[in-house]
OpenMM code with the backbone's topology and positions (N, CA, C; nanometers):
from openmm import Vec3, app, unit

residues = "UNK UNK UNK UNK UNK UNK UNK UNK UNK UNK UNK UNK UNK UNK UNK UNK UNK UNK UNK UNK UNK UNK UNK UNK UNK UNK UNK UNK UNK UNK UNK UNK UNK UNK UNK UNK UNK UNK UNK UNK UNK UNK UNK UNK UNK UNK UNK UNK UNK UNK UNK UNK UNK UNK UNK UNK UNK UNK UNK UNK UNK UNK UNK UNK UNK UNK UNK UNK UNK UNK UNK UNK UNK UNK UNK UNK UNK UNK UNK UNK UNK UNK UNK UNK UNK UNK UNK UNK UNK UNK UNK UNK UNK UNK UNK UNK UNK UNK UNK UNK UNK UNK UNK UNK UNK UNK UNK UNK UNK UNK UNK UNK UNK UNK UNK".split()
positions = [
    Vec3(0.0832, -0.1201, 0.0000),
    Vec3(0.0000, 0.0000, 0.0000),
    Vec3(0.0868, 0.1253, 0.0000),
    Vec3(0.0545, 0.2138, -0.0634),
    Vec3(0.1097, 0.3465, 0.0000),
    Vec3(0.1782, 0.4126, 0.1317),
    Vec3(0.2455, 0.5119, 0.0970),
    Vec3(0.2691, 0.5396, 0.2003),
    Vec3(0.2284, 0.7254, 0.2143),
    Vec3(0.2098, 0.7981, 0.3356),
    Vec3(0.1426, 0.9572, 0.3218),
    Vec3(0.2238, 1.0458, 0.4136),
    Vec3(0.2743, 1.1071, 0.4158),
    Vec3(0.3313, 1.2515, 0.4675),
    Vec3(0.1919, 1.3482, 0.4864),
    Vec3(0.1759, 1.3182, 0.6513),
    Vec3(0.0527, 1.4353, 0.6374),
    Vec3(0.1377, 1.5549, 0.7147),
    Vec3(0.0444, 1.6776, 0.7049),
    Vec3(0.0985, 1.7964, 0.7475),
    Vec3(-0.0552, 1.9096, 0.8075),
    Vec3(-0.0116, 1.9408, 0.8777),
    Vec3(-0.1680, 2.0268, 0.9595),
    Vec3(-0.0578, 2.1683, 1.0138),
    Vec3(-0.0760, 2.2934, 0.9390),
    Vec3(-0.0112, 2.3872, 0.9558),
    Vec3(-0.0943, 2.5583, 0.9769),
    Vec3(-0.1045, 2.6429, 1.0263),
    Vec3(-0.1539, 2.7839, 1.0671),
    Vec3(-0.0781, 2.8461, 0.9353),
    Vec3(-0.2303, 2.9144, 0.8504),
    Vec3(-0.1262, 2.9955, 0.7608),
    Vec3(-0.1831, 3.1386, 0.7828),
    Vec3(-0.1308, 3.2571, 0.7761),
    Vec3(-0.2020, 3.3740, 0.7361),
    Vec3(-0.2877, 3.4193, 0.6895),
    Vec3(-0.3957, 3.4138, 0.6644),
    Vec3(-0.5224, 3.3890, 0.5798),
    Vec3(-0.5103, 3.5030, 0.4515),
    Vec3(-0.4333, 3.6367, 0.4622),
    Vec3(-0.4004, 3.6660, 0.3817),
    Vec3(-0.3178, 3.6534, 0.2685),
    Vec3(-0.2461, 3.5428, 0.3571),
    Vec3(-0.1328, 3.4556, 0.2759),
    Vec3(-0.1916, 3.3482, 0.1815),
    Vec3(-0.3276, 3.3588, 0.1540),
    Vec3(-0.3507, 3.1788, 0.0785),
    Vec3(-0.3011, 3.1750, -0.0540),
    Vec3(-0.2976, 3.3373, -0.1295),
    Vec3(-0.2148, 3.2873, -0.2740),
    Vec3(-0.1113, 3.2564, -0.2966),
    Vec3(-0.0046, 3.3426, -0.1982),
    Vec3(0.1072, 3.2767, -0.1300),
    Vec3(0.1584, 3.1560, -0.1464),
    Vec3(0.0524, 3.1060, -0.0429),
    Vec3(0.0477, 2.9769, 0.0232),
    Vec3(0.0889, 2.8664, -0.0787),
    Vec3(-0.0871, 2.8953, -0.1806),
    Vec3(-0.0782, 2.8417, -0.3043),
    Vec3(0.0052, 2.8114, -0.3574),
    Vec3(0.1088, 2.9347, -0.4312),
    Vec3(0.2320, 2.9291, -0.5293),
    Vec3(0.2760, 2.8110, -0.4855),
    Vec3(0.3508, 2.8402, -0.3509),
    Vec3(0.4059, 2.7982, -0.2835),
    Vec3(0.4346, 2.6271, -0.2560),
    Vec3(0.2852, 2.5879, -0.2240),
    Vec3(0.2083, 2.4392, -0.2624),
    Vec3(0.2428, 2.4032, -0.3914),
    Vec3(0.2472, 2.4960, -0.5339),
    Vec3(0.2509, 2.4385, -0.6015),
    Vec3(0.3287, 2.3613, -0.6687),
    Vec3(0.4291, 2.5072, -0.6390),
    Vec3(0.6022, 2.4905, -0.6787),
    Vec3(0.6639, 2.3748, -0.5983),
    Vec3(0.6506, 2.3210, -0.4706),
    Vec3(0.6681, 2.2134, -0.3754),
    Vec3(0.6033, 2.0693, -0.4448),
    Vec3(0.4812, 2.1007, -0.4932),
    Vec3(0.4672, 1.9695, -0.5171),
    Vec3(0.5066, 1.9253, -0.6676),
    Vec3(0.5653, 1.9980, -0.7388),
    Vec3(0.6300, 1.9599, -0.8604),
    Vec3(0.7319, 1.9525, -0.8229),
    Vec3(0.8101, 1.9606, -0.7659),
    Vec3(0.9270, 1.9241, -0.7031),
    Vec3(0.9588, 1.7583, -0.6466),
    Vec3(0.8521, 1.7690, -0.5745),
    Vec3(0.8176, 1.6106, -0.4905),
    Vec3(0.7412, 1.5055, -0.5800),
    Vec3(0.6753, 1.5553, -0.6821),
    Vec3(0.6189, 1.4897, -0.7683),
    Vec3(0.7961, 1.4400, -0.8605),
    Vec3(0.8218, 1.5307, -0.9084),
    Vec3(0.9793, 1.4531, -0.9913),
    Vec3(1.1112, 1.3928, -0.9048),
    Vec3(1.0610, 1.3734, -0.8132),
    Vec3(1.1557, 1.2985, -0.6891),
    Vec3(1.0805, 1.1879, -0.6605),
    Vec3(0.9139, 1.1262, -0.6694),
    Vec3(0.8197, 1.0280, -0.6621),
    Vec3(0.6802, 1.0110, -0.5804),
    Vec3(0.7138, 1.1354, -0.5754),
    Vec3(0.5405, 1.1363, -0.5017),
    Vec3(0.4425, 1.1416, -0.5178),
    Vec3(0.3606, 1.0897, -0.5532),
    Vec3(0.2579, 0.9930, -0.6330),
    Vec3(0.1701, 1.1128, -0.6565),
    Vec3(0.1236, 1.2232, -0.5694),
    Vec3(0.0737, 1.3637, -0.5473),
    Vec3(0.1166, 1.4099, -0.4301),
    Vec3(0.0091, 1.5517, -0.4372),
    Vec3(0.0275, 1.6001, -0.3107),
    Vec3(-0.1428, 1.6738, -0.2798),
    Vec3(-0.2029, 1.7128, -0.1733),
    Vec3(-0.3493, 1.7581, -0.1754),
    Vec3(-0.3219, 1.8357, -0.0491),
    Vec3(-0.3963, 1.9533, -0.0898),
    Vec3(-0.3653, 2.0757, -0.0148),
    Vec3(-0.5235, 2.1290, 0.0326),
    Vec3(-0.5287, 2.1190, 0.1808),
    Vec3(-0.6600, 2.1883, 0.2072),
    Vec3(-0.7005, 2.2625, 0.2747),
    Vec3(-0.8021, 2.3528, 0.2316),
    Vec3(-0.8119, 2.5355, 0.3415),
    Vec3(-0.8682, 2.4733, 0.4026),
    Vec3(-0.8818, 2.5235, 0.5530),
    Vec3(-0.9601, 2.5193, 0.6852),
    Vec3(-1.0720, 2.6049, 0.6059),
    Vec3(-1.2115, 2.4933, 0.6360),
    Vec3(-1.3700, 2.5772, 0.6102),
    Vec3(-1.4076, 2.5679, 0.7018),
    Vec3(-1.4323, 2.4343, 0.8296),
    Vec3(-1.5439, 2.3852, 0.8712),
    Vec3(-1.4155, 2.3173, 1.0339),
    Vec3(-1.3156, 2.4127, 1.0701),
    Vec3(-1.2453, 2.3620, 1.1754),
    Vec3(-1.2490, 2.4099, 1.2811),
    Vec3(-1.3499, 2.3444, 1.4052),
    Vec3(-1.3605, 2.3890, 1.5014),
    Vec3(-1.2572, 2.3978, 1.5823),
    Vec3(-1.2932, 2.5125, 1.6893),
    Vec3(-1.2016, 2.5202, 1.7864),
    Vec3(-1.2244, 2.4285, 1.9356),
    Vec3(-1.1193, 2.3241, 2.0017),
    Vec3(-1.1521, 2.3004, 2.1311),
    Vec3(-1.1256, 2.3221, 2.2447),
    Vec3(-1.1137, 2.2668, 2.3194),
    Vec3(-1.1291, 2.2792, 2.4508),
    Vec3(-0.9864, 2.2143, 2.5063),
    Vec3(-0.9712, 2.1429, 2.4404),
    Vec3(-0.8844, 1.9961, 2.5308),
    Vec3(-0.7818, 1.9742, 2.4150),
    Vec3(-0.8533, 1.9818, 2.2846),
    Vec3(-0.7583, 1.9045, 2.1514),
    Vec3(-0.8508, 1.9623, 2.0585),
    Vec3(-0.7479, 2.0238, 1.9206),
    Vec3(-0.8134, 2.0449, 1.7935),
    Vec3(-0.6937, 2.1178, 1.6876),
    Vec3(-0.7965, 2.1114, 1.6064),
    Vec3(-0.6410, 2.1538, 1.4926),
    Vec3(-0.5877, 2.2722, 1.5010),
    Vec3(-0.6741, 2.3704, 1.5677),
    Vec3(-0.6197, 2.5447, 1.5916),
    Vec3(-0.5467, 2.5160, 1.6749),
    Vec3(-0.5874, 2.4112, 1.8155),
    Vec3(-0.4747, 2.4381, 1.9351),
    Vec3(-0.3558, 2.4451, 1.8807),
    Vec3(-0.3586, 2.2828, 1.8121),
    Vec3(-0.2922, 2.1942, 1.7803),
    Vec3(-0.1224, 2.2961, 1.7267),
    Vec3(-0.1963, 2.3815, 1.6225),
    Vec3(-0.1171, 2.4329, 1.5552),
    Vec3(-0.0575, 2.5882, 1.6116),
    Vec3(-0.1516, 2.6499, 1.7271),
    Vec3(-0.1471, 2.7253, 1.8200),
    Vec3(-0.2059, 2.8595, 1.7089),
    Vec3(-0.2750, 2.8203, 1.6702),
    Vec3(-0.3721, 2.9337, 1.5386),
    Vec3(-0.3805, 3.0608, 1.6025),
    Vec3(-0.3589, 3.1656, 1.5316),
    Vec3(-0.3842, 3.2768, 1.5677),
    Vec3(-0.5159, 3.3381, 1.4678),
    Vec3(-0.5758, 3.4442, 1.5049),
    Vec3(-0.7096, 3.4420, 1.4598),
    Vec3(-0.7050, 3.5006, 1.3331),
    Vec3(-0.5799, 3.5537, 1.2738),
    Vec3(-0.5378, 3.5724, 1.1524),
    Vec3(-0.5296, 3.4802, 1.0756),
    Vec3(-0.5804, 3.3781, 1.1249),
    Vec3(-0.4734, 3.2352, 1.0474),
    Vec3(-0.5330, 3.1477, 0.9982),
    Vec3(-0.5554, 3.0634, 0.9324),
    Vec3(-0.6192, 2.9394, 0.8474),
    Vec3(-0.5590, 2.7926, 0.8989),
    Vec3(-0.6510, 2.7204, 0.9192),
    Vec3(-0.5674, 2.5703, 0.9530),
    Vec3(-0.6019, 2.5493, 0.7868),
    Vec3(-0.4255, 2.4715, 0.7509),
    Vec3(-0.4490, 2.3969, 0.6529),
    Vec3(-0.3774, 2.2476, 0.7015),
    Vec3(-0.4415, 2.1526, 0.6126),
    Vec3(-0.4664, 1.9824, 0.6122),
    Vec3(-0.3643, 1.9637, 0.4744),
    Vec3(-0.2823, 1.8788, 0.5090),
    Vec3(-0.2296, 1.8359, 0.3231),
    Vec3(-0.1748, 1.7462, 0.3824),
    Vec3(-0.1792, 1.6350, 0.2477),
    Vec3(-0.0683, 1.5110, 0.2525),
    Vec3(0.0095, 1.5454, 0.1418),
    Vec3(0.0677, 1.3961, 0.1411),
    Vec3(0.1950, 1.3556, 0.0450),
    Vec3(0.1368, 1.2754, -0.0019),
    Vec3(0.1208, 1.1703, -0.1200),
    Vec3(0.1220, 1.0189, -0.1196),
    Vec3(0.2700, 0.9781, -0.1923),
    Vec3(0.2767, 0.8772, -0.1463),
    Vec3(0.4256, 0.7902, -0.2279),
    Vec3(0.4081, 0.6568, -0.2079),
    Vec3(0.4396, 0.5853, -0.2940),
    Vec3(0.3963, 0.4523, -0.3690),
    Vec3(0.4599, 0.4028, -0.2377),
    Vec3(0.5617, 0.3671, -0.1399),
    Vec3(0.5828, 0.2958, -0.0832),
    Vec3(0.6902, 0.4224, 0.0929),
    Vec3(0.7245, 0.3361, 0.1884),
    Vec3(0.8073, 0.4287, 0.2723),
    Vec3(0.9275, 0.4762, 0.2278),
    Vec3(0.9922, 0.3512, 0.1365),
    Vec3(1.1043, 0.3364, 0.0771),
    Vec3(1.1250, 0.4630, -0.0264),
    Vec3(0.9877, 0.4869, -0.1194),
    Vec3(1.0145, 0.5434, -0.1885),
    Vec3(1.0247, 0.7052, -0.1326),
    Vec3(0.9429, 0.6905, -0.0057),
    Vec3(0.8970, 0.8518, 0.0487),
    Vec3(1.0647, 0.8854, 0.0705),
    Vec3(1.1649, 0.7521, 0.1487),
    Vec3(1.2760, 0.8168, 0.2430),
    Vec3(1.3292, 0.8743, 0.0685),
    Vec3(1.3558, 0.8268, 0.0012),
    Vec3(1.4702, 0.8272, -0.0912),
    Vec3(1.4253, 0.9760, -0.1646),
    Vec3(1.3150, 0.9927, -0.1731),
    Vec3(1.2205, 1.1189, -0.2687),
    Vec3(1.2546, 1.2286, -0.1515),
    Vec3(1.2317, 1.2034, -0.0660),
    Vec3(1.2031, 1.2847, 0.0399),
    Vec3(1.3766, 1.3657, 0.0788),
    Vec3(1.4094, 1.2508, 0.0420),
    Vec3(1.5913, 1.2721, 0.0794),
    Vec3(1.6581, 1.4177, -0.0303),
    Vec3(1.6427, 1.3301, -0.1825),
    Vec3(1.6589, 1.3974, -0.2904),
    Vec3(1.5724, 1.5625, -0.3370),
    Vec3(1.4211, 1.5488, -0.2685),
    Vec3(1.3455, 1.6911, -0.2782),
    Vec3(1.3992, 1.8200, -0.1240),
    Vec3(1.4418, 1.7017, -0.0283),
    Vec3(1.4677, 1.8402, 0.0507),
    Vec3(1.6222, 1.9078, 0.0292),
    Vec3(1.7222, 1.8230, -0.0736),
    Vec3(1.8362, 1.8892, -0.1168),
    Vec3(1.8086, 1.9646, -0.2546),
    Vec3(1.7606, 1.9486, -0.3197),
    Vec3(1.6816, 2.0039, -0.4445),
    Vec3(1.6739, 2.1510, -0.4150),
    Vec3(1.7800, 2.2700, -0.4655),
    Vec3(1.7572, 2.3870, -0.4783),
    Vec3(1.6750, 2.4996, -0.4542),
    Vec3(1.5771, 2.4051, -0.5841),
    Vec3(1.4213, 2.4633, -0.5859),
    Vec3(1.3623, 2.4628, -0.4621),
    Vec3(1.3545, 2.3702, -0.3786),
    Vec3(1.2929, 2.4093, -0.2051),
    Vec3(1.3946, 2.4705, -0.1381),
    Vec3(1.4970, 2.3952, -0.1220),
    Vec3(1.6098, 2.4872, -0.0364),
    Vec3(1.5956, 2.6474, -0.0386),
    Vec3(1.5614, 2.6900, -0.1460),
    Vec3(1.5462, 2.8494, -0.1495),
    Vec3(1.4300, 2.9185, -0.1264),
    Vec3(1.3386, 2.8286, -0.1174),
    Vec3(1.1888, 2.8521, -0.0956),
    Vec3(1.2050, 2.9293, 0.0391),
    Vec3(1.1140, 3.0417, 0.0265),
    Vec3(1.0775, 3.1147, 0.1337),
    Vec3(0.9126, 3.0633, 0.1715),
    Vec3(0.8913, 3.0134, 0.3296),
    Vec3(0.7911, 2.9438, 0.3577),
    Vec3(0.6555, 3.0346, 0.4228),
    Vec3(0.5607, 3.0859, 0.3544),
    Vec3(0.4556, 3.1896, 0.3727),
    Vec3(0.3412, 3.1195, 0.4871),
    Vec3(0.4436, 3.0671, 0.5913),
    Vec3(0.3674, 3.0632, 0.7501),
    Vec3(0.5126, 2.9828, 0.8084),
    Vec3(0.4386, 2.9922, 0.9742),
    Vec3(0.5038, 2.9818, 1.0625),
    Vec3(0.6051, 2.8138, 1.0481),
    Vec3(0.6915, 2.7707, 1.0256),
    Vec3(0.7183, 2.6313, 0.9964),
    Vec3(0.7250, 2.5622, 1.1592),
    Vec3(0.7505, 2.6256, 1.2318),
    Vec3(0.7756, 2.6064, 1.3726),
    Vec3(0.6783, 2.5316, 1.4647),
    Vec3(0.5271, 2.5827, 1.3925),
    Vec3(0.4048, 2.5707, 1.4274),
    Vec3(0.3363, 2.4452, 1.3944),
    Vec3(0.4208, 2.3866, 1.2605),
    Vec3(0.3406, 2.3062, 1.1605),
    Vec3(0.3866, 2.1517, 1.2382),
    Vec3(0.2683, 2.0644, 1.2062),
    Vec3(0.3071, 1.9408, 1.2415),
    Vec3(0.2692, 1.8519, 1.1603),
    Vec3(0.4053, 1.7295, 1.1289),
    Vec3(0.3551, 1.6526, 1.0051),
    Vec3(0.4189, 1.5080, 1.0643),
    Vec3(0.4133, 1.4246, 0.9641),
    Vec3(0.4285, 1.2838, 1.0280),
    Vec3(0.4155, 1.2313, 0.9400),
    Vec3(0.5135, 1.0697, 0.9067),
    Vec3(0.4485, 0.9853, 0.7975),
    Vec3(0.3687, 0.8440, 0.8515),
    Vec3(0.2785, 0.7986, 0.7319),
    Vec3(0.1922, 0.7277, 0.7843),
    Vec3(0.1631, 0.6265, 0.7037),
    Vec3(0.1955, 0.4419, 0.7159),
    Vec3(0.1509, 0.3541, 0.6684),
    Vec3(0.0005, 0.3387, 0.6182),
    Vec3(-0.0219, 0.3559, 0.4826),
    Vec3(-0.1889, 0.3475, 0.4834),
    Vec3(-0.2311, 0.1919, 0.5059),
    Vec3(-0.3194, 0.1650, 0.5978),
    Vec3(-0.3929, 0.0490, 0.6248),
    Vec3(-0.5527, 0.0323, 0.5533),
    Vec3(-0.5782, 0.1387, 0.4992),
    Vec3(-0.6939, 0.1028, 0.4589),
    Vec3(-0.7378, 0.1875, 0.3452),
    Vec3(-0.7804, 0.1724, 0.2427),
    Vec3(-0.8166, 0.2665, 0.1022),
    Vec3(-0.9320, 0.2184, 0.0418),
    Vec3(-1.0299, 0.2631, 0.0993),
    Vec3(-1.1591, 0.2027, -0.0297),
    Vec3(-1.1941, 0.3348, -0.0667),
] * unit.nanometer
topology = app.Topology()
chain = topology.addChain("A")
for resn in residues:
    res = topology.addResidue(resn, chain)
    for name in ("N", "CA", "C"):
        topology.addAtom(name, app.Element.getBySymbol(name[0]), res)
């Protein structure tokens, strides 16, 4: 099965075209290193909690947008080796990142289930 790089990050809300470019230029990057895609998503419908939630999570400021995105890559193997080769890759190295990176939290993740 696959394997996913998710990411849950606070962006500027004025920042979403930004953001965008930004997303885009990244995932053509990771796409020619092997990453099967990439899916990028605005906060519409993200509540705030009490105890646990994605604003805490990310420590949102009320300027700010939670965004949701993965990675996919055909296998872990393929994520380390892609993953290895896109974060020496120029083209990101020089990337200036239009939110907090400090804030952002990501993780990779064996998919167990896809229908």
């Amino acid at each position: 099965m696959n394997y996913i790089d998710g990411f849950v990050v606070a962006v500027p809300t004025a920042s979403r075209t930004a953001y965008l470019e930004h997303a885009r230029a990244a995932a053509a990057v990771l796409r020619e290193h092997g990453a099967l895609g990439c899916v990028e998503c605005w906060g519409d419908d993200v509540p705030e909690g009490k105890l646990t939630s994605f604003p805490l999570a990310v420590q949102r400021k009320t300027d700010e947008t939670v965004v949701f995105s993965w990675i996919a890559w055909p296998s872990r193997t393929a994520r380390d080796a892609g993953m290895k080769k896109a974060m020496a890759d120029p083209r990101l190295t020089g990337m200036t990142m239009p939110f907090d990176g400090k804030r952002m939290i990501y993780g990779g993740f064996e998919v167990i289930l896809d229908e």
